[in-house]
C-alpha positions as CSV (number, residue, x, y, z in Angstrom):
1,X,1.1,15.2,30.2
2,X,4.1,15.0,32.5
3,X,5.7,11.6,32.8
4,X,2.5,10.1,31.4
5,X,4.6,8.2,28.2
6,X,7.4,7.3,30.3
7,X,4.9,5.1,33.0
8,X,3.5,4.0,30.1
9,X,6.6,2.7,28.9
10,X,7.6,1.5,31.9
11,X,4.5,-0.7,32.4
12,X,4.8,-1.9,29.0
13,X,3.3,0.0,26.7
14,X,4.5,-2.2,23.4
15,X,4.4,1.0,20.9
16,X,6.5,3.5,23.6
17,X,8.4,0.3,24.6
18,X,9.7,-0.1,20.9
19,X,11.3,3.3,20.9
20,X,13.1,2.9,24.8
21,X,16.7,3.4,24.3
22,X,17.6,0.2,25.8
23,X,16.0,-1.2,22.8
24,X,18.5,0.1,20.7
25,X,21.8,-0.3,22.5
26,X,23.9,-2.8,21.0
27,X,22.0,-2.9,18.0
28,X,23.4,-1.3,14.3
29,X,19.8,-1.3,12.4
30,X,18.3,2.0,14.7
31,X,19.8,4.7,15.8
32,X,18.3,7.1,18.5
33,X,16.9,9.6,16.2
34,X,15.1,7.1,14.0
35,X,12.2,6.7,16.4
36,X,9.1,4.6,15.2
37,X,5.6,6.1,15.5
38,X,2.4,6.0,13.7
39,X,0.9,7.8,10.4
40,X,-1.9,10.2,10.0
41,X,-5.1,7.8,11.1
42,X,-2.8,4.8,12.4
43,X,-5.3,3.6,15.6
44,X,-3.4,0.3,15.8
45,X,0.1,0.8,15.3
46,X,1.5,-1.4,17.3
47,X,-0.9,-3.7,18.4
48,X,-0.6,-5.8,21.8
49,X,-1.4,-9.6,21.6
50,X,-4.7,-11.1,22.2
51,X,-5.6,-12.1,25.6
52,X,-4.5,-15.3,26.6
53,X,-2.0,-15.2,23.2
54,X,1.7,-15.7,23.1
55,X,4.0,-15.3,20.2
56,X,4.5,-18.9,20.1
57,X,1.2,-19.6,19.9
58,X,0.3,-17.1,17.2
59,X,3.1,-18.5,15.7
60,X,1.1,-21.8,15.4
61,X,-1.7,-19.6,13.8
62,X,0.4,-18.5,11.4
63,X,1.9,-22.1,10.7
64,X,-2.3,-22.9,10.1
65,X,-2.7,-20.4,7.8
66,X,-0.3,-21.8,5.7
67,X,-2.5,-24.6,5.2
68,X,-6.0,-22.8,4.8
69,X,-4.0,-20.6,1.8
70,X,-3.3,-23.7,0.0
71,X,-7.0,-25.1,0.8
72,X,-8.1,-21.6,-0.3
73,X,-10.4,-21.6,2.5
74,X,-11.5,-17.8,2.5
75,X,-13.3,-18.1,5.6
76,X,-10.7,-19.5,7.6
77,X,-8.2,-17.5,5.8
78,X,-10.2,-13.8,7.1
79,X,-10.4,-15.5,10.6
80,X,-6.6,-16.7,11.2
81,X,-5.7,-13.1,9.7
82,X,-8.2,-11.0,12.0
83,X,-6.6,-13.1,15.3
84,X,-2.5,-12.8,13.9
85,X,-3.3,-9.3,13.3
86,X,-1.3,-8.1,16.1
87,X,2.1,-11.3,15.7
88,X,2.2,-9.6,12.1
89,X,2.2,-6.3,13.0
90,X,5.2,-6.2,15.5
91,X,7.0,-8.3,12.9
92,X,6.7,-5.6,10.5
93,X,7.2,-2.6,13.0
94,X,10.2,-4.7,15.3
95,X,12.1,-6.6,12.1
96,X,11.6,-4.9,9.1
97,X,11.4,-7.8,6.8
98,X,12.3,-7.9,3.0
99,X,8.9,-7.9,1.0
100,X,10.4,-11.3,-0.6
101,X,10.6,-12.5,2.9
102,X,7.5,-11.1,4.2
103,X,5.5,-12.8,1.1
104,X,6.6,-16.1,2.1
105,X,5.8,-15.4,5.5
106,X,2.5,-14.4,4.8
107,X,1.0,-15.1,1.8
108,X,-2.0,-14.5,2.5
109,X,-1.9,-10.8,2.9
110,X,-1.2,-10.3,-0.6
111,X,-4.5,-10.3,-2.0
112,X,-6.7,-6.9,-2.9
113,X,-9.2,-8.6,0.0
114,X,-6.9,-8.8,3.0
115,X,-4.7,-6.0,1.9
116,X,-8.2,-3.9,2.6
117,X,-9.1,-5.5,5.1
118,X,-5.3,-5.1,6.8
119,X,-5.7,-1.4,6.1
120,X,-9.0,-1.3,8.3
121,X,-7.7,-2.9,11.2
122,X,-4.7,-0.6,11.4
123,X,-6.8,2.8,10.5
124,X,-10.4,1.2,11.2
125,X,-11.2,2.9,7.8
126,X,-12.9,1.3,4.6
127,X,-10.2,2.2,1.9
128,X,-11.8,1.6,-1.4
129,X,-15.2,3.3,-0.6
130,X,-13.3,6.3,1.1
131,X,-10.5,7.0,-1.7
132,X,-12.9,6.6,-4.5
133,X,-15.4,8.6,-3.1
134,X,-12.6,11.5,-1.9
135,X,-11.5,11.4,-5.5
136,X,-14.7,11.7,-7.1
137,X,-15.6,14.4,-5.1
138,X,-12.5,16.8,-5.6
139,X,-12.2,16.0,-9.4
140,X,-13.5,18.8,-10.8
141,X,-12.3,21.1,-8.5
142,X,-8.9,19.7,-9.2
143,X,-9.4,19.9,-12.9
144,X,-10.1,23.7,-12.4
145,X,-6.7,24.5,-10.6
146,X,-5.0,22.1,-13.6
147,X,-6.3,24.3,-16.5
148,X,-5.2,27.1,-14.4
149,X,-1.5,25.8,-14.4
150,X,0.8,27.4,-16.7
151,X,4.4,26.8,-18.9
152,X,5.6,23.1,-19.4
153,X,3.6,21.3,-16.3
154,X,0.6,22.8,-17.7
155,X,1.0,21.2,-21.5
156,X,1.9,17.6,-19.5
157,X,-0.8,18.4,-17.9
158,X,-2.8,19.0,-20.8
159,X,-1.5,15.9,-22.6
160,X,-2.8,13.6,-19.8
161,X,-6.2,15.1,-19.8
162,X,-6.4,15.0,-23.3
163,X,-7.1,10.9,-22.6
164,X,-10.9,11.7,-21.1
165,X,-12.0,13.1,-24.8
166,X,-11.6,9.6,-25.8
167,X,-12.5,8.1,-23.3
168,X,-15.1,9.4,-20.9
169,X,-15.5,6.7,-18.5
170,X,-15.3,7.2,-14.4
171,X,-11.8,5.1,-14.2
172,X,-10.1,7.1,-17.1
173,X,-11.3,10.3,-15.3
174,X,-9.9,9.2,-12.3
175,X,-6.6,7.6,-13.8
176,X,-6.4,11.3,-15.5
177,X,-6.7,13.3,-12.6
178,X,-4.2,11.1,-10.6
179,X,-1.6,11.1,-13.2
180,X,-2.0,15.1,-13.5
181,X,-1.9,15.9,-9.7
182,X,2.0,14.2,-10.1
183,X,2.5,16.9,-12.8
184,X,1.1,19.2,-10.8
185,X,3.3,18.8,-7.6
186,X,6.3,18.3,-9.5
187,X,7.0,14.8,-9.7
188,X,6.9,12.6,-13.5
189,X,3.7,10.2,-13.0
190,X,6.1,7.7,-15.6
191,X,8.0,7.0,-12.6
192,X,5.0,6.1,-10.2
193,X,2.9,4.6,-13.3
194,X,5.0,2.3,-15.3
195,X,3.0,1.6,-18.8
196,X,4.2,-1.3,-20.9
197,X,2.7,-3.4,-23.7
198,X,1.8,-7.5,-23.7
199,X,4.0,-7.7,-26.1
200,X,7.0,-5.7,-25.0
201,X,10.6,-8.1,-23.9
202,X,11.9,-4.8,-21.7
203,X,8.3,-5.1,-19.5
204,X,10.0,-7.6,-16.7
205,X,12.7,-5.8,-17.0
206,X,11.6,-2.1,-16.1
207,X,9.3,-4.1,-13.2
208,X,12.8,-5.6,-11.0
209,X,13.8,-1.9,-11.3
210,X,11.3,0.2,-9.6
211,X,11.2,0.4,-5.6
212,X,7.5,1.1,-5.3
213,X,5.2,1.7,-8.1
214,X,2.1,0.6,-10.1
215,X,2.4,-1.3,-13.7
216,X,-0.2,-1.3,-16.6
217,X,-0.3,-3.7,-19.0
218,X,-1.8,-2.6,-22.5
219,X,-2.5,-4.9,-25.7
220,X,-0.8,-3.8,-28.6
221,X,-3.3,-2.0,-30.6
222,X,-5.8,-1.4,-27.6
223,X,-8.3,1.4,-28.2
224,X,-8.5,4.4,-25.4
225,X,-11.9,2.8,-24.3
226,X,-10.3,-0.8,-23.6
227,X,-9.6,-1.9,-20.3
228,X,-6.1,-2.8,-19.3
229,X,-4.7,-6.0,-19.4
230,X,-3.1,-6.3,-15.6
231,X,-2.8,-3.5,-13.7
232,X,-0.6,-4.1,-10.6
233,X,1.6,-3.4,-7.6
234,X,5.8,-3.8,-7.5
235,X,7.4,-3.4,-4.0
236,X,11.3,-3.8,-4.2
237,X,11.1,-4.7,-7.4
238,X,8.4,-7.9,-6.6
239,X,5.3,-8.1,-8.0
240,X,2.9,-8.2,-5.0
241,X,-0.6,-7.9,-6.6
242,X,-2.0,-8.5,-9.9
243,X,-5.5,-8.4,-11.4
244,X,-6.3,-4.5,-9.9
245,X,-8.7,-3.6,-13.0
246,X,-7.6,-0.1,-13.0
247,X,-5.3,2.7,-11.9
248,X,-7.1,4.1,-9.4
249,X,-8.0,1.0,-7.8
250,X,-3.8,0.4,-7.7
251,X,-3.5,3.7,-6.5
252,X,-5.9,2.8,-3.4
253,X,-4.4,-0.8,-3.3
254,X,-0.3,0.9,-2.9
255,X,-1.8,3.0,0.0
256,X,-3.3,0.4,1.8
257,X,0.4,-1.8,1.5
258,X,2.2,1.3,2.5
259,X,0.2,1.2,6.1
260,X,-0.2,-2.8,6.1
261,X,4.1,-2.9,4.8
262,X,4.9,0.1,7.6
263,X,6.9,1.5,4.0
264,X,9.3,4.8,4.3
């Protein structure tokens, strides 16, 4: 490739541009090993602005959207996110905004709609279809290689899957097989998967301690087959989405805010 990324950069390439080193001189948030590039599948990392655009004017989108939120115009709401797609992005790339910040900035990303959709422009990949369907289709070969597993893992393991004799429905399966696969690679799913019940005092309190994580909300005296009350998603200790029906579904939702959030 020869010099190919440096003329890039130096015609203005935004996403080599963001990692030039006289971007960082001067400044105490970035150092010159902590260089800023894409995921696995990121196609629109860092995104240029519309033709004809300016940040000022996007700006004024953005101060629109505000409006259309409150109006709860959905159609409006899908448009003005589609055309600030790129303004948002370099804010969350360049600044690195506090999720309490970015909420209030942008409230309209927070919703299990544009959170997907947010995840398509960046990856131009359905999420919910394509985790659901992945997970479906490697359960029971997963299941094999967790009987398999031996010594303490294996009884957690055991423990977790013991849930699906009571309950043989597709989102226990999956909320199973989740949970396990943490066992499996040596990591406590308790600490990714916070369960609490409606009627415990500690519940908001656990929530404003966890970085990153999903909640479940149980009645007290639910039976296995009973759906949850909330399922949800904490960033920084915020709840940023509510109303996720299941685990799996929260699992799929916290993927699709890791890309949208740009989270370490």
């Amino acid at each position: 490739m020869a010099n190919y990324r440096t003329r890039l950069r130096n015609i203005g390439c935004p996403e080599l541009s963001i990692n030039a080193m006289k971007k960082k001189r001067g400044t105490t948030s970035q150092g010159p090993n902590q260089v800023k590039k894409p995921r696995k599948a990121e196609v629109n990392y860092y995104p240029v602005y519309p033709a004809g655009e300016t940040k000022e004017s996007l700006e004024d989108e953005r101060q629109a959207l505000l409006l259309e939120v409150k109006k709860k115009n959905q159609q409006q709401i899908k448009t003005k996110m589609e055309r600030t797609f790129a303004y948002r992005r370099q804010e969350i790339i360049q600044d690195m905004p506090f999720i309490t910040e970015f909420q209030s900035r942008w409230p309209a990303l927070f919703s299990e709609s544009e959170v997907n959709a947010e995840f398509t422009r960046i990856t131009t990949i359905s999420l919910l279809s394509t985790f659901m369907s992945q997970l479906d289709h490697y359960s029971d070969q997963l299941m094999k290689v967790f009987r398999k597993k031996g010594g303490t893992a294996g009884r957690k393991i055991s423990l977790i899957m013991a849930a699906m004799d009571k309950d043989p429905t597709i989102e226990t399966q999956r909320e199973c097989v989740l949970k396990a696969l943490c066992v499996y690679l040596n990591e406590n799913p308790e600490s990714f998967i916070k369960d609490y019940l409606d009627v415990d005092p500690d519940a908001r309190r656990g929530m404003e301690d966890m970085d990153v994580g999903i909640y479940v909300i149980r009645h007290e005296g639910a039976e296995p087959a009973d759906a949850p009350e909330d399922v949800g998603v904490i960033i920084e200790g915020v709840k940023v989405l509510q109303d996720l029906r299941d685990v799996a579904n929260g699992c799929a939702v916290l993927l699709s805010l890791i890309y949208s959030l740009n989270l370490s």
